[in-house]
N, C-alpha and C positions, 0 to 999 in steps of 0.2 A: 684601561684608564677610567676612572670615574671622573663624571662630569657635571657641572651642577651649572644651571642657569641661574643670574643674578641680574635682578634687575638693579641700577646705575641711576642715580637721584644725584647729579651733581647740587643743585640747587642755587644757593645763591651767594656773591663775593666770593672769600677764598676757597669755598664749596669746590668753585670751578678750577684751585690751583691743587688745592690738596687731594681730592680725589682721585687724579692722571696719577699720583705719586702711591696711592693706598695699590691702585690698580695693578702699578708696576711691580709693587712689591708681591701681590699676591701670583703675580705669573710667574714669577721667580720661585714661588713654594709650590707650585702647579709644575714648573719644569724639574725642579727637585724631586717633590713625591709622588710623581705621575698623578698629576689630576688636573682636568680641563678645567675652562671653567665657559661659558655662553655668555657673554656681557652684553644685557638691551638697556641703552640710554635713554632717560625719558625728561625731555625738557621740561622741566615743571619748577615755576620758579617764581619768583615777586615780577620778573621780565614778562610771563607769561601771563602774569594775574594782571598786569596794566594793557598786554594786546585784548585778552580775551573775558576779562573777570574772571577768573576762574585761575586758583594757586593746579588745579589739575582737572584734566576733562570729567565729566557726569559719569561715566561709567571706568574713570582710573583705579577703583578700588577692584575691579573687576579684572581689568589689566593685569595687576599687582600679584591678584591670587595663584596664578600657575609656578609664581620662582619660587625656587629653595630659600633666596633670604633676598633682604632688600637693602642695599647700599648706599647711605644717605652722607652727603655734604654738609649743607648749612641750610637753613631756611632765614630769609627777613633781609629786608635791605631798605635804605631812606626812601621815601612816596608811598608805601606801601605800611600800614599802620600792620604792631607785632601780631595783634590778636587776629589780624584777617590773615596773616603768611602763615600762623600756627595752626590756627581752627582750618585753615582753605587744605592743608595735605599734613602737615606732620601727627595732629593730634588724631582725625580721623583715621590715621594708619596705624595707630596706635592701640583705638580702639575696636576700630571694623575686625584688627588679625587678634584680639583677643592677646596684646601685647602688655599683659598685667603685670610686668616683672622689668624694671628699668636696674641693668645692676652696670656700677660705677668703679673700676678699680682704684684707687690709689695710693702709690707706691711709690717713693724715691729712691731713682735710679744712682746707680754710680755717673759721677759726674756731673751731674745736677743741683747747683746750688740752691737750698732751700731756703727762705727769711727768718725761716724759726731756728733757733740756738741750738748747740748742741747734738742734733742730728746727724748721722751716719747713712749711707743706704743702706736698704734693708731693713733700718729701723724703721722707719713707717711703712706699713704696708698691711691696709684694710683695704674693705669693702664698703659700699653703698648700694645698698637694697632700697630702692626707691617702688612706693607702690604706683601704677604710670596708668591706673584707667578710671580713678575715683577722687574723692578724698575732696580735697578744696578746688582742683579744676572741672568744674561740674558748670551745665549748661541751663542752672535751674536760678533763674533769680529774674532781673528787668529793672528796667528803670522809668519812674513815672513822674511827670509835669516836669519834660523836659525845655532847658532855657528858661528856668523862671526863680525866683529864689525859693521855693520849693522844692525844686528837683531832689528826687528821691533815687538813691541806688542801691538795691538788694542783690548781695552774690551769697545763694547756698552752697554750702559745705556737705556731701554725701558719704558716707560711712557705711561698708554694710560686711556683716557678718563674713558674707561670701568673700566679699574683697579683703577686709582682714586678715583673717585665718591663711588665704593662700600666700599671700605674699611671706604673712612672719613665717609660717611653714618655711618657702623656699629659702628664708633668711636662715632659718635653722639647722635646714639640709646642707647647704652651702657650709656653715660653721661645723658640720660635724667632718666636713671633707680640711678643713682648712684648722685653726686652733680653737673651736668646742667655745666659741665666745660672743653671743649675741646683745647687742645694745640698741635698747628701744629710743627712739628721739619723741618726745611727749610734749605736753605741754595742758599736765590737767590740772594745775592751780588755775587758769586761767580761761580754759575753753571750755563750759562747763559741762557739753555733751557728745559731742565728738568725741574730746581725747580722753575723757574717763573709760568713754566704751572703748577706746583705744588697748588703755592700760588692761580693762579686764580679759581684751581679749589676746594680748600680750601675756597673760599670767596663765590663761585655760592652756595655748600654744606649747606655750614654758614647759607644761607639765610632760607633753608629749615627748621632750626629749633631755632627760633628767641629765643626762651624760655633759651636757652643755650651761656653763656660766652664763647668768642675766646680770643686767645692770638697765636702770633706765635714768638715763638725763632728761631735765626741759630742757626744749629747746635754745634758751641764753644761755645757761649754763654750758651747757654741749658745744655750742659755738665756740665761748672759751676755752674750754679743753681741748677742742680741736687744733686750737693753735700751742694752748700749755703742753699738753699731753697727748699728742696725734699717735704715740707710740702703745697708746691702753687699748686703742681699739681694735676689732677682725673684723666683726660683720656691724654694720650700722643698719638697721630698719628703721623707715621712717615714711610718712605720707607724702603724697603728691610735692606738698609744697614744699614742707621740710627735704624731703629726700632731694628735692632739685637745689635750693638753697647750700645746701650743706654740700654738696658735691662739686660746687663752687668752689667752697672756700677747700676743701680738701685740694682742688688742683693747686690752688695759690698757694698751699702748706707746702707742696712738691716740689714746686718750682715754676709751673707757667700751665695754665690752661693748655697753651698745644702739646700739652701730655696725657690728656684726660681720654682716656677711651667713655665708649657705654654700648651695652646693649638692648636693645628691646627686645624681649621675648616672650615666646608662646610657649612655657614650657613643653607642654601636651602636643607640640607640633603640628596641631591641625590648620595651622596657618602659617606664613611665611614671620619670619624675626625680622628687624631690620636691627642697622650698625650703624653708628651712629657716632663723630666725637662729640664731646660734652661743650663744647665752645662752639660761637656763633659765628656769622656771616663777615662778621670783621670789616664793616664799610672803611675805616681808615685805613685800612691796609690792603686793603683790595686791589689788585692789579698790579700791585709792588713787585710780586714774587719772593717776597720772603716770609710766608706766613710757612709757620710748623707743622708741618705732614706726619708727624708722630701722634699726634690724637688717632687722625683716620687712621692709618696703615696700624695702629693696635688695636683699633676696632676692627678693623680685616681679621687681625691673628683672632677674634673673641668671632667672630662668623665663623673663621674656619673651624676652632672648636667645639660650636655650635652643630656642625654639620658634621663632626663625628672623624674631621682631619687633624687630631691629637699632634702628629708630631712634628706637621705641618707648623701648625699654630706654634706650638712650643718655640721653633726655629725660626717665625717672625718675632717673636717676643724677646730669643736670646741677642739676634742679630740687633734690634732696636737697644737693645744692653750692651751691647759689644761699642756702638758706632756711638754710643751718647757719652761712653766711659772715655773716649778718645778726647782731645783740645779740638779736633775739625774730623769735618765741620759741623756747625752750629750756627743755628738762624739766629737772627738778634734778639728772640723772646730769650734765648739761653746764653747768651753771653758771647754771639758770634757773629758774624757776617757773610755766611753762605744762602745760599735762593732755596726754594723750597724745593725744587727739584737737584740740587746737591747733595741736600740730605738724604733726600727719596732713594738716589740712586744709588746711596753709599749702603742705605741698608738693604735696599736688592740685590747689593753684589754680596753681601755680606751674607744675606740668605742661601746664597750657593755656597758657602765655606762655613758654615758652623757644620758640626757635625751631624750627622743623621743618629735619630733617635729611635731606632726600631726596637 
């Protein structure tokens, strides 16, 4: 049996319902295709940052480095301002394991009402190559003659060859596995030096893999068409800001943010990935029990692929297709009134009965 140690970031609000549910589901592809797995919880959380200051202990990044990947809930909840719950754990884990690669699926499933017209499942179903270690969240700026009507506030924007190149590469490489089709998210009428170096280094990229279709939108325009035409796109590339923004709106094309997976990655593995869904801590819904466990538990299936358990993964992703294509159950973000542990455990059983894929 192979066995992989995972460290467990419940984090914060429905962090702490949906995770029990990703967990369950992943034991159930563990007792399928023989593989263990080692689960360390680590309470680190906006709860934590009000006892102790601190979203995670002085030496957590430290902690972190021995797993195979890192299991993340939610971060951010009310008392606790967004920029100290992000900057205190999610973003440093991001950048400490060299997790330069935030990629976004989004796809409408059978059974999932989408608000845009005309759709079918399977007819939408791209990607989001989000670059996750540069770009507009950058720690380079300050603010001076604070409380006065002067105050001044400078946020830089970083850009660098290195960070470019690798991400549209991996956006490339992904496209030539998937349909040969890459689209750049820009925005150089208007940013005059960022995204022109953007564009150029989007065209250098380009050349490397001729086999593969370009196209590049600004970013308005592209928002548009994400909702007119969610069906043109494969692969989406785009910067920190933009790749986060757009991956939003791509959930709500699908049907509900608790569909969104993501992953962080190290392609080069010399650090730990972490898993992540694309949707927040969800203070009003917090403690309900009906928040959607299908974000995390398909961030599960993209860890286990991650880690090289192919058929695994594939058999959480069918089972999550199998249980969404049914009328029940369904949480109320999709049209339904079951808890999030109904769904959880529909698709855990579900994972024991789809077929094995050897």
């Amino acid at each position: 049996m192979k066995r992989y140690k995972i460290a467990v970031i419940e984090g914060d609000g429905i962090g702490r319902e949906v995770v029990p549910e990703g967990l369950r589901v992943l034991e159930s592809a563990g007792r399928r295709y023989d593989i263990g797995f080692t689960w360390k919880h680590f309470d680190w959380s906006c709860e934590t940052y009000l006892k102790t200051g601190r979203m995670m202990p002085e030496d957590g990044l430290e902690q972190l480095r021995a797993f195979d990947a890192i299991y993340l809930g939610a971060v951010g909840y009310p008392g606790v301002p967004d920029h100290i719950s992000l900057w205190g754990l999610l973003i440093p884990i991001r950048r400490a394991f060299s997790q330069y690669v935030n990629l976004r699926p989004i796809k409408l499933l059978e059974g999932i009402e989408t608000p845009v017209k005309n759709f079918k499942a399977g007819e939408i179903d791209f990607c989001i190559v989000r670059e996750n270690n540069e770009g507009e969240y950058s720690e380079v700026g300050g603010r001076l003659f604070r409380n006065s009507d002067a105050e001044l506030a400078v946020q830089e924007t970083v850009f660098t060859r290195r960070g470019c190149d690798r991400i549209m590469r991996y956006a490339f490489e992904l496209a030539q596995k998937r349909n040969k089709h890459v689209t750049s998210a820009t925005k150089s009428n208007g940013i005059v030096f960022t995204m022109p170096f953007w564009d150029e280094r989007f065209a250098v990229i380009a050349g490397e893999f001729p086999d593969v279709k370009t196209d590049h939108f600004h970013i308005d325009i592209l928002s548009a068409h994400f909702v007119r035409h969610p069906d043109w796109f494969d692969v989406v590339v785009g910067s920190n800001l933009f790749g986060d923004i757009l991956s939003d709106l791509g959930a709500a094309v699908v049907g509900s943010m608790g569909l969104a997976p993501s992953a962080n990655l190290n392609p080069e593995r010399e650090y730990p990935s972490m898993f992540e869904p694309v949707h927040g801590s969800a203070p009003d819904i917090a403690g309900k029990g009906i928040a959607n466990p299908v974000a995390q538990i398909w961030s599960g299936a993209m860890m286990l692929q991650h880690l090289g358990e192919v058929d695994a993964s594939r058999s959480v992703e069918k089972a999550i297709s199998i249980v969404l294509a049914r009328s029940d159950p369904r949480t109320p973000d999709i049209g339904g009134k079951a808890s999030t542990r109904d769904l959880g455990e529909a698709i855990a059983t579900e994972v024991l009965a789809v077929p094995a894929r050897r």
